[in-house]
N, C-alpha and C positions, 0 to 999 in steps of 0.2 A: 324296547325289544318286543312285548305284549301286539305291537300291531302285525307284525310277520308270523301269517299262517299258514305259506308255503312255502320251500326252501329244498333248493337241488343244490349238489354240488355236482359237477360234471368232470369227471378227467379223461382221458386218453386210455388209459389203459386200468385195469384192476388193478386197485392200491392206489391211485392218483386223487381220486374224488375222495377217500376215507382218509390220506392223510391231510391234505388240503384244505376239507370241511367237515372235519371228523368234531374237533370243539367245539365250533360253534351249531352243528347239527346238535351234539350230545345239549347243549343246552337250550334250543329252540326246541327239540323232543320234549323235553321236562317244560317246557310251557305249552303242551298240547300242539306244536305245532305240525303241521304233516310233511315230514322231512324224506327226500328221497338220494339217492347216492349212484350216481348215473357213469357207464361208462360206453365210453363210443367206439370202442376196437376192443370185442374179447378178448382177445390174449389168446397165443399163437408158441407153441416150445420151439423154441430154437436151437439148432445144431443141424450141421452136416451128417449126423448117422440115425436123427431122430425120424421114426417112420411114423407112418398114418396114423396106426392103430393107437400107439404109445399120444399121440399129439391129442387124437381123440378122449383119450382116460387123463388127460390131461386139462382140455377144457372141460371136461364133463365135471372135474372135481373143482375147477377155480367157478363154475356159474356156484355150484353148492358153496364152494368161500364168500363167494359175491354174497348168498343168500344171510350165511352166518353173521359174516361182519356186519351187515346191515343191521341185523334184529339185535343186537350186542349192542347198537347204540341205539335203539329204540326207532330205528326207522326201516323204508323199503329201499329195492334196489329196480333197476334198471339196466339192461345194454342194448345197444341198438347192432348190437353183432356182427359188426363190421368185422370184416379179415384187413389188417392194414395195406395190403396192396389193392383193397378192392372196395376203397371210400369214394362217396359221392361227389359229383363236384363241390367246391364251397359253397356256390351259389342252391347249389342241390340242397344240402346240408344246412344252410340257413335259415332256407325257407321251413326244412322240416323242425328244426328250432323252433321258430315264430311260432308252429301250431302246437308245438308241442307246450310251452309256454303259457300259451294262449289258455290253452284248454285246460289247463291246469290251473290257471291264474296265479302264476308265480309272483311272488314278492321279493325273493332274494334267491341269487344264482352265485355261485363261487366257481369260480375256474381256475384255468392256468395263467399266469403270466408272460406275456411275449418273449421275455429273454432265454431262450431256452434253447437247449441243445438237440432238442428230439423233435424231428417233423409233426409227429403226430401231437406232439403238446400243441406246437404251435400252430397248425390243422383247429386243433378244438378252440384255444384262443382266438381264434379270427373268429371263426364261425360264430362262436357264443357270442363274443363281443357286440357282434355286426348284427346277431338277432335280437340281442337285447336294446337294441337302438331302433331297431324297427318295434318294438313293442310298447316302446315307450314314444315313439313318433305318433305309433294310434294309439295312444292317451292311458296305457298300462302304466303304472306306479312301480316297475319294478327295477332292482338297485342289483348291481355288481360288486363284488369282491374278488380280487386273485387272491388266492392262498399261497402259503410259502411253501414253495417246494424242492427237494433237493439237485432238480435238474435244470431249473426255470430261475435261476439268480441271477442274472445279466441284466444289471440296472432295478432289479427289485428294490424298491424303499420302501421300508415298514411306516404304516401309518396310524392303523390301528390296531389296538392291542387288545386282547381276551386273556383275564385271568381265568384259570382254571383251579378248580378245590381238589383237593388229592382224591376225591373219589372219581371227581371226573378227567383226571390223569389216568387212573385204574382203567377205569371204563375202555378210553380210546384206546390204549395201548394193550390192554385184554382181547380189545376185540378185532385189534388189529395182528395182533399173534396168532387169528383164523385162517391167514393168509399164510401160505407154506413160502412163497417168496420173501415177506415179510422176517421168517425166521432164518432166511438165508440158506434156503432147500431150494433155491430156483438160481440165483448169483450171488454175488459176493456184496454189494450193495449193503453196506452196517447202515440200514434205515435206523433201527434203534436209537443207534448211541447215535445218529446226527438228530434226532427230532428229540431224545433228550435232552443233549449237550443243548439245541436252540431253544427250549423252551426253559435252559435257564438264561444263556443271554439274553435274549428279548425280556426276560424280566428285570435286570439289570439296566437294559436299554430305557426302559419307560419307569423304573422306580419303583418294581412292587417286588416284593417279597415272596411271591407264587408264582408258580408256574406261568409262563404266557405266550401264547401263537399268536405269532404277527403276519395282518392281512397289507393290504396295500386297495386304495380307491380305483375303482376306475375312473376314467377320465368322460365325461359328460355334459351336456347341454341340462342345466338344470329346466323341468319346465315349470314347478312355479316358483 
């Protein structure tokens, strides 16, 4: 683990990137490493009676969640402020991948998984995938993971497994309790008890006794 010094996790919306690469962020932070937690569509209130004003005090307080959850697990954050009706083309969006990547000198990137029910998961999942292959075509050493997520399960297979020590159970699920959605003030979504209840099966799954978040590989041309 000691060779990864930079580390994004990217989702779709606020709460995607934190719960997806929330462990393995919380434990590359504790090795120095400079961890970042990226979302590509702020977050938008939905309903038929919800007005401007109210949508406004709305995102204004999820950037400040954005902020909080980040430093609760020892890292920064990111959003590239998209309104979801008003994303760039793919190819748009890839390209600004590649540099963003680039310039960062990323070593490990976490995303969504293709099988997923939400356009915009799977938006992020193309685009990441496809930049991360162009990064590694011009000779970048940098590796992909999907994270598990409760909307992106269609054909997910757990491959790799992260145990977690109960302080850093505490940690992501403290800091993921900054998020008012999260507590179930935004929908009805029991985030909780599904990412508890999985991180004891997945421990079950692979044989360990502790907690543990299951990632899945990406699929790739190794180059050496």
């Amino acid at each position: 683990m000691n060779n990864i010094k930079r580390v994004i996790s990217i989702g779709g919306h606020p709460l995607d990137a934190e719960l997806m690469g929330g462990p393995i962020i919380i434990k590359y932070a504790a090795l120095g490493a400079k961890c970042t937690f990226v979302n590509v569509v702020q977050g938008r209130l939905e309903g038929p009676n919800v007005t401007e004003e109210e949508n406004d005090r709305y995102v204004e307080n999820l950037i400040q969640e954005n902020i909080n959850v980040a430093k609760a697990m020892n890292s920064d954050c990111k959003s590239f402020g998209y309104n979801s009706k008003e994303l760039p083309t793919e190819n748009e969006f890839i390209d600004i991948l590649v540099k963003y990547f680039t310039d960062e000198k990323v070593d490990l990137v976490i995303t969504h998984f293709s099988g997923t029910l939400h356009p915009r998961h799977y938006y992020t999942h193309y685009t990441v995938k496809e930049a991360v292959k162009i990064c590694r075509n011009n000779g970048m050493d940098i590796k992909l993971l999907y994270g598990e997520n409760c909307e992106d399960l269609v054909g997910f297979v757990p491959q790799a497994y992260y145990e977690l020590s109960e302080s850093e159970v505490d940690t992501w699920f403290n800091a993921l309790r900054k998020y008012e959605i999260f507590n179930g003030k935004v929908n009805s979504v029991p985030y909780y008890d599904y990412y508890k209840t999985m991180g004891k099966v997945r421990s079950m799954e692979c044989g360990s006794r502790k907690f543990t978040k299951a990632y899945m590989y990406a699929s790739y041309i190794e180059n050496l």
